[in-house]
N, CA, C and O atoms as CSV, one atom per row, in Angstrom:
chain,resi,resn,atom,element,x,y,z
A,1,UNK,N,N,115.317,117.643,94.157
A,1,UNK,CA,C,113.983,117.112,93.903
A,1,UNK,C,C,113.821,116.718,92.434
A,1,UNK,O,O,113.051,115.853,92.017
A,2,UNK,N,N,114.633,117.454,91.725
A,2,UNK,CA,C,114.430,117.025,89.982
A,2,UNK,C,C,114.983,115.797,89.671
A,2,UNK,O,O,114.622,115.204,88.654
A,3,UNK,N,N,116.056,115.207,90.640
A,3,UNK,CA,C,116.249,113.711,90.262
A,3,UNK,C,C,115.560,112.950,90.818
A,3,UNK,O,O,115.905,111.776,90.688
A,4,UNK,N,N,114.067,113.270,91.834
A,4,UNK,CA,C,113.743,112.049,92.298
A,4,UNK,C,C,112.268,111.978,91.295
A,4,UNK,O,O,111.700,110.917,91.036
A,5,UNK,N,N,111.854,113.193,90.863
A,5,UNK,CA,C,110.535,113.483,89.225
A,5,UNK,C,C,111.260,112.596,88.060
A,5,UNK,O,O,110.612,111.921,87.261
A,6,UNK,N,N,112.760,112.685,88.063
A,6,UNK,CA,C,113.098,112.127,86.617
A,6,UNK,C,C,112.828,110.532,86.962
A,6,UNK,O,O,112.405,109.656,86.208
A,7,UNK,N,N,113.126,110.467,88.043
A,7,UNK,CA,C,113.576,108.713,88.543
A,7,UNK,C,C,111.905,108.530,88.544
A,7,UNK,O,O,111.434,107.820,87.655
A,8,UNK,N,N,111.080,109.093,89.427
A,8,UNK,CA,C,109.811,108.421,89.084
A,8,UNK,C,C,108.755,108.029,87.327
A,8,UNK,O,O,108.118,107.029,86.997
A,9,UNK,N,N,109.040,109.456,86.538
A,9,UNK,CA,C,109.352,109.487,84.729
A,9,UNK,C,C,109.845,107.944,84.530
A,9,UNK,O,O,109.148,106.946,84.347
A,10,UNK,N,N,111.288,108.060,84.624
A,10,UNK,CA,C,111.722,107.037,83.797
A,10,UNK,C,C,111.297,105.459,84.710
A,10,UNK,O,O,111.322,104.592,83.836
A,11,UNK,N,N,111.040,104.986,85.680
A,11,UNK,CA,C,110.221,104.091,86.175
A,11,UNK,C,C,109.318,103.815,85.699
A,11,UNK,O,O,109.057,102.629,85.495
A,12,UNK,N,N,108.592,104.696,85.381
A,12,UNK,CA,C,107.474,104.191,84.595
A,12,UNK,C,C,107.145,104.089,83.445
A,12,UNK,O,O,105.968,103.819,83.207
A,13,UNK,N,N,108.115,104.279,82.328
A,13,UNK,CA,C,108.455,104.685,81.039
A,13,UNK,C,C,108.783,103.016,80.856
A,13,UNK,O,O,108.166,102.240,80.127
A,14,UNK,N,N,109.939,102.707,81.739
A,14,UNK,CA,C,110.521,101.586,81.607
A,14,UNK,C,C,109.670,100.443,81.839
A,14,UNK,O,O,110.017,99.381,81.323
A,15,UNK,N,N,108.582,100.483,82.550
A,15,UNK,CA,C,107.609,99.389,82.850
A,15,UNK,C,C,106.805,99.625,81.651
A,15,UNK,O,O,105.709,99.067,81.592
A,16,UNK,N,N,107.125,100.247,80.848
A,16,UNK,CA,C,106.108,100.119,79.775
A,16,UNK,C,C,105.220,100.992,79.543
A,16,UNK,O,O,104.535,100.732,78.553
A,17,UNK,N,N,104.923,102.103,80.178
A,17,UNK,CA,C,103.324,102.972,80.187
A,17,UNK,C,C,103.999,104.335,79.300
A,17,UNK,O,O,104.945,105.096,79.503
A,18,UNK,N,N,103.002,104.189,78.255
A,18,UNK,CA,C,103.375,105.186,77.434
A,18,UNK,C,C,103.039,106.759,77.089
A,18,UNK,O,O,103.562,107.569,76.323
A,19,UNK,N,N,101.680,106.839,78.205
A,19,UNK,CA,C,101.222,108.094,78.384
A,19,UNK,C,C,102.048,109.165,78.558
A,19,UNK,O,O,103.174,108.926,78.121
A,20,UNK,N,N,101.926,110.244,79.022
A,20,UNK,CA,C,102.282,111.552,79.679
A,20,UNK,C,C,102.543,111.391,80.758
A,20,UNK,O,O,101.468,111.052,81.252
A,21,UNK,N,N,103.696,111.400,81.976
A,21,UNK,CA,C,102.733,111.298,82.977
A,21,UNK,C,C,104.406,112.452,83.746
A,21,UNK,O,O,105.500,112.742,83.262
A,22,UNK,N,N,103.733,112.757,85.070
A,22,UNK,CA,C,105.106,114.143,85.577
A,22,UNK,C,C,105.343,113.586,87.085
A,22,UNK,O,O,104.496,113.462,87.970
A,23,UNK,N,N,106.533,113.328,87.126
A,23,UNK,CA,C,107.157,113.134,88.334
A,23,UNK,C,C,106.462,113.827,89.668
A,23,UNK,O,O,105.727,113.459,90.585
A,24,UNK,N,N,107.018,114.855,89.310
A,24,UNK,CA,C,106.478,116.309,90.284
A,24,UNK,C,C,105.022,115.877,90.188
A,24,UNK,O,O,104.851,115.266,91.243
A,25,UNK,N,N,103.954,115.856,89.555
A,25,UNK,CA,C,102.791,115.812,90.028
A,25,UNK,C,C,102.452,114.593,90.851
A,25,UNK,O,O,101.489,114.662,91.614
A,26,UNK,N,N,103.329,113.215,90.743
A,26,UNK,CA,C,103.117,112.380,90.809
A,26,UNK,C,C,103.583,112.611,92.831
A,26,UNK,O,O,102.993,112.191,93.827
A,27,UNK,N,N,104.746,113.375,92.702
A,27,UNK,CA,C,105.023,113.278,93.877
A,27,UNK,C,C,103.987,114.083,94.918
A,27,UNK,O,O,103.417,113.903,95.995
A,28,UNK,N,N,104.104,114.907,94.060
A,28,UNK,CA,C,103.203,116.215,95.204
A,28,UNK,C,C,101.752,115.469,95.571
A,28,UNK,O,O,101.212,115.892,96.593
A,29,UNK,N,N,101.097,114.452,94.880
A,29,UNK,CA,C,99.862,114.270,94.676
A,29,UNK,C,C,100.121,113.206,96.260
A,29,UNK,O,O,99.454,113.179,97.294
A,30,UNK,N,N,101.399,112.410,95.850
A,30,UNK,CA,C,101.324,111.847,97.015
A,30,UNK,C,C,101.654,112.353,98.387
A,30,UNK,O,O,101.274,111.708,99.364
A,31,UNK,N,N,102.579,113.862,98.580
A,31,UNK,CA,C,102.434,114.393,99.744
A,31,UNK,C,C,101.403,114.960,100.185
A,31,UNK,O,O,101.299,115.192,101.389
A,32,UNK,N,N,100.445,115.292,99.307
A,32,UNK,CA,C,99.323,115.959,99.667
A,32,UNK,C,C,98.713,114.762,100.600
A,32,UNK,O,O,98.626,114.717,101.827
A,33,UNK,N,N,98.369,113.928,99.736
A,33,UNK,CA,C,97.658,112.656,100.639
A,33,UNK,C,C,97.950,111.969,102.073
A,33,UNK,O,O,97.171,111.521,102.913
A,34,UNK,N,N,99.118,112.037,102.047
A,34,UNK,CA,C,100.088,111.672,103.562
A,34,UNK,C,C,100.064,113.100,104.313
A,34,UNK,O,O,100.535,113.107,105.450
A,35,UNK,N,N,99.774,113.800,104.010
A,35,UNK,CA,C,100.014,114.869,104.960
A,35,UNK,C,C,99.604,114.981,106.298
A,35,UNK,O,O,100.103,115.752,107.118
A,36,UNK,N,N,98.709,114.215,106.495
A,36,UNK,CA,C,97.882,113.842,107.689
A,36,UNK,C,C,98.398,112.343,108.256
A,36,UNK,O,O,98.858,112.630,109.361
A,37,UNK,N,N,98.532,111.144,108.103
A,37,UNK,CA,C,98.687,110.424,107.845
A,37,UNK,C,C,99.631,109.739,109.033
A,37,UNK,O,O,100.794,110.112,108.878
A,38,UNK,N,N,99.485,108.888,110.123
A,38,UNK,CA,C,100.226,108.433,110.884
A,38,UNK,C,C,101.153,107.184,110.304
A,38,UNK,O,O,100.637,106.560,109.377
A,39,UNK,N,N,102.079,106.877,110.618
A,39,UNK,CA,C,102.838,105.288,110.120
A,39,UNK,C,C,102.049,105.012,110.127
A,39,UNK,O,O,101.029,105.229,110.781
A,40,UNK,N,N,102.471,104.150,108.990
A,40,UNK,CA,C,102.147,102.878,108.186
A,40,UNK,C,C,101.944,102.377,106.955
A,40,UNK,O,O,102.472,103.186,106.193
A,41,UNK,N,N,101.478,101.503,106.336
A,41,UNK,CA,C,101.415,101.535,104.876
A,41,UNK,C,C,99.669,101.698,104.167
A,41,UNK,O,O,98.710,101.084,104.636
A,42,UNK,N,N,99.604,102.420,103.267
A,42,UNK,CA,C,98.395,102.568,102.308
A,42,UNK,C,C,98.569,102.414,101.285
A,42,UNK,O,O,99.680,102.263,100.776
A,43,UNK,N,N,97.150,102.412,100.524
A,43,UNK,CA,C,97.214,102.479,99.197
A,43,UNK,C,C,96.490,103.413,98.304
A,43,UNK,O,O,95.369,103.002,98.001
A,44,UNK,N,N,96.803,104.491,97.829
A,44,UNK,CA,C,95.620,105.383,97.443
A,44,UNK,C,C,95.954,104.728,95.817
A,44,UNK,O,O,96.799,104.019,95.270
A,45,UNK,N,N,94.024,105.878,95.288
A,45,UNK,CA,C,94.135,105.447,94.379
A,45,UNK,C,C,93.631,107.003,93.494
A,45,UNK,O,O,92.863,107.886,93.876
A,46,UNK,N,N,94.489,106.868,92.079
A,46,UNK,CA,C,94.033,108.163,91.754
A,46,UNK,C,C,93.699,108.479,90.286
A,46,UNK,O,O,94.623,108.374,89.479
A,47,UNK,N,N,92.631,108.810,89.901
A,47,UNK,CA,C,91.937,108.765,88.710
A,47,UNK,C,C,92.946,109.718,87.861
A,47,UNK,O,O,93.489,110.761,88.224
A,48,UNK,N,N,93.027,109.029,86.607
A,48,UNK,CA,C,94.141,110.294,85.728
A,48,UNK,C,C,92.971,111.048,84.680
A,48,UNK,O,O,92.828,112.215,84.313
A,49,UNK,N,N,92.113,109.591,84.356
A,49,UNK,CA,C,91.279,110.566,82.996
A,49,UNK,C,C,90.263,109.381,83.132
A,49,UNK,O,O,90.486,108.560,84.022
A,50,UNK,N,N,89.250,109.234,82.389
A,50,UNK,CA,C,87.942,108.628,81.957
A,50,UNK,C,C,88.367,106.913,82.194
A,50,UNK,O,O,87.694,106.119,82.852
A,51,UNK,N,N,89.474,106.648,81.574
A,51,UNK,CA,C,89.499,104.514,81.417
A,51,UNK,C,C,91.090,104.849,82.495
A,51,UNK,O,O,91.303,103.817,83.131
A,52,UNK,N,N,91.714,105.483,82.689
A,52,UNK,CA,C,93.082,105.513,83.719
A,52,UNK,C,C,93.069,105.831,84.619
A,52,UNK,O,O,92.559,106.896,84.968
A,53,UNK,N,N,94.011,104.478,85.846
A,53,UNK,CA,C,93.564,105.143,87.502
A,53,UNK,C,C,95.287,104.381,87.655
A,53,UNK,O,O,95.865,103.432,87.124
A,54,UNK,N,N,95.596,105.322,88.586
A,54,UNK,CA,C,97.117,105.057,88.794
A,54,UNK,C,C,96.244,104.447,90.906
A,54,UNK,O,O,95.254,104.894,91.484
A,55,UNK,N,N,97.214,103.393,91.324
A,55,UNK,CA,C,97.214,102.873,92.517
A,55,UNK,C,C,98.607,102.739,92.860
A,55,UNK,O,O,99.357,101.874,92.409
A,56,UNK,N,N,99.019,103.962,93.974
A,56,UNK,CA,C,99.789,104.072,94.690
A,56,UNK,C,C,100.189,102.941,95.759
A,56,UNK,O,O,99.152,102.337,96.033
A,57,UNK,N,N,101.240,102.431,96.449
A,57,UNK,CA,C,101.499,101.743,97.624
A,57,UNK,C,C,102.321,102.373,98.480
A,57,UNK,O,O,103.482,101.975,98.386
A,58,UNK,N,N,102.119,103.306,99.371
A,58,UNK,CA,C,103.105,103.888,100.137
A,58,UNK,C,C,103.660,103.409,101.313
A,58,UNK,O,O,102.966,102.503,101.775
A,59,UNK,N,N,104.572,103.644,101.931
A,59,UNK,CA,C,104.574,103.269,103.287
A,59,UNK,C,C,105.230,104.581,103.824
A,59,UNK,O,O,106.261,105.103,103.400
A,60,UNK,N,N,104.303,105.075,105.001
A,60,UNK,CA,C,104.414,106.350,105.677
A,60,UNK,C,C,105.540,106.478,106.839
A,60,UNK,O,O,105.444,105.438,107.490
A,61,UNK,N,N,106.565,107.293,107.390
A,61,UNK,CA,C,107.362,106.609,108.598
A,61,UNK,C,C,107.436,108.579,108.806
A,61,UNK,O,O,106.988,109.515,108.145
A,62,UNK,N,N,108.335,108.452,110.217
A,62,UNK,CA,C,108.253,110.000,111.025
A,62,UNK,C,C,108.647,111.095,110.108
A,62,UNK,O,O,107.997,112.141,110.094
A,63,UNK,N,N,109.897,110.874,109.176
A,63,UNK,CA,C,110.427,112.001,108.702
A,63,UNK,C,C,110.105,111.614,106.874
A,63,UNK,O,O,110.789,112.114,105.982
A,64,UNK,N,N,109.320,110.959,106.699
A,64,UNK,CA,C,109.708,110.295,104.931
A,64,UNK,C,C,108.402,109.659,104.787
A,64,UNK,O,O,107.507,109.566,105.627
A,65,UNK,N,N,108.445,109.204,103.492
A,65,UNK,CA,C,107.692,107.773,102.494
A,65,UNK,C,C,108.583,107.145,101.588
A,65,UNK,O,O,109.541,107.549,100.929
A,66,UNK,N,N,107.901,105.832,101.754
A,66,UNK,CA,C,108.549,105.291,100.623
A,66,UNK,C,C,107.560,105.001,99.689
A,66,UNK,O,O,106.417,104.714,100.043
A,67,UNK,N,N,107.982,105.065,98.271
A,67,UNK,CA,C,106.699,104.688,97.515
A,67,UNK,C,C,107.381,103.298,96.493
A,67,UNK,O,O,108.031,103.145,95.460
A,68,UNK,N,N,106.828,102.602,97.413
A,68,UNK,CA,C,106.419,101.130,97.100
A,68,UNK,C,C,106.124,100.707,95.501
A,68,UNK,O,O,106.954,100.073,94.850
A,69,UNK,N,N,105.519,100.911,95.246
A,69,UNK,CA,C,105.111,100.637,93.813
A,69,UNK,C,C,103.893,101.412,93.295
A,69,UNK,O,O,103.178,101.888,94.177
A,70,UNK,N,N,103.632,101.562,92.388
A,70,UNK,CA,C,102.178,102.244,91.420
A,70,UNK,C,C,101.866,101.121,89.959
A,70,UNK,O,O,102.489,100.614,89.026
A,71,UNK,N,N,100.526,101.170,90.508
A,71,UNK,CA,C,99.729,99.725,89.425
A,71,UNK,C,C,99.138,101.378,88.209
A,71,UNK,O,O,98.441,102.364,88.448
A,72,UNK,N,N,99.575,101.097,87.479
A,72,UNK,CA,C,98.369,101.980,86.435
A,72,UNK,C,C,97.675,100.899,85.618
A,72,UNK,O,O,98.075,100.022,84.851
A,73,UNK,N,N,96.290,101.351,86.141
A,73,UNK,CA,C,95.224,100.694,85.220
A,73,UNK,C,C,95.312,100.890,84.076
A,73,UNK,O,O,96.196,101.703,83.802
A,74,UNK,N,N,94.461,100.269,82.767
A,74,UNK,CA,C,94.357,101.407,81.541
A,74,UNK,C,C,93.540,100.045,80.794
A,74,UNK,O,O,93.961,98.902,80.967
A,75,UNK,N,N,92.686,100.254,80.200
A,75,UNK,CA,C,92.100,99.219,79.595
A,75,UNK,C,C,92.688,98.363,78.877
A,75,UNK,O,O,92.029,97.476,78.333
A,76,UNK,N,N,93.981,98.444,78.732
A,76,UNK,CA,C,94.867,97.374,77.777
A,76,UNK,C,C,95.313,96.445,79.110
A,76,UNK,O,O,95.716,95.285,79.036
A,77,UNK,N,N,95.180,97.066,80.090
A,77,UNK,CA,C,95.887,96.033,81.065
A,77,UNK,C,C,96.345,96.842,82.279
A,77,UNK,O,O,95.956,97.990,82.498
A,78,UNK,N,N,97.061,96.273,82.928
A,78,UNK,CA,C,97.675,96.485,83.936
A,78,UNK,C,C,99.313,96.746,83.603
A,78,UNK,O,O,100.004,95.956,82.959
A,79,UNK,N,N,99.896,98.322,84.315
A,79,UNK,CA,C,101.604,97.920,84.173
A,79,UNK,C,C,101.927,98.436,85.853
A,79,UNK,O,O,101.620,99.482,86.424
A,80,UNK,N,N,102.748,97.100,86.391
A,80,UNK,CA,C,102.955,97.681,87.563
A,80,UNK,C,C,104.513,97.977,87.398
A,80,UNK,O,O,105.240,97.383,86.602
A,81,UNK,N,N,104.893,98.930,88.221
A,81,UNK,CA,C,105.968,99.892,88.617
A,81,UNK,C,C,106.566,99.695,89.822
A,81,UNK,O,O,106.161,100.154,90.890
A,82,UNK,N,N,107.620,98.947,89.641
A,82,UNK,CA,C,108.248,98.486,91.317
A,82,UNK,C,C,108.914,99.403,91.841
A,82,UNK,O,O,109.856,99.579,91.068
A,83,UNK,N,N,109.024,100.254,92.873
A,83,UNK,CA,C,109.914,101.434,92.998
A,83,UNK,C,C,110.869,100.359,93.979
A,83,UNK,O,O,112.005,100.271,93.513
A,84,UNK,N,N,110.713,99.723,94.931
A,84,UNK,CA,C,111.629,98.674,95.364
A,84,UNK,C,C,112.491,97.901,95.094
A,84,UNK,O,O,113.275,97.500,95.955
A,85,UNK,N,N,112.537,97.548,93.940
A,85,UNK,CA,C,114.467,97.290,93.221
A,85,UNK,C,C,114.989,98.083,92.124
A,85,UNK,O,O,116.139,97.902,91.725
């Protein structure tokens, strides 16, 4: 599990976003949300602090997710995060 926190870290490091931000929370935040959740694809969205909202794209299937990409807002702009190539 610690290489898939580092891989989500450095994804988003590399798109540019310079905050804090933790794999592990990033992941867990999204199993929590699917936990219920029949196939298919969503998009949650999740407030980090006061001007920052991270937008998830998941796609849900029987045994897994894939996580698609994450848009983080932030008043300078937009950095999106392709987890797909």
């Amino acid at each position: 599990m610690e290489e898939i926190y580092r891989l989500i870290e450095e994804k988003i490091k590399e798109a540019g976003h310079e905050g804090n931000v933790s794999g592990k929370d990033i992941y867990d935040e999204i199993c929590d949300q699917i936990e219920e959740a029949e196939n298919g694809s969503y998009i949650f969205m999740s407030k980090k602090d006061d001007d920052v909202f991270f937008e998830y794209k998941i796609d849900v299937m029987d045994d897994n997710f894939n996580l698609s990409y994450i848009d983080i807002n932030t008043p300078q702009g937009k950095i999106h995060v392709d987890f797909d190539n």
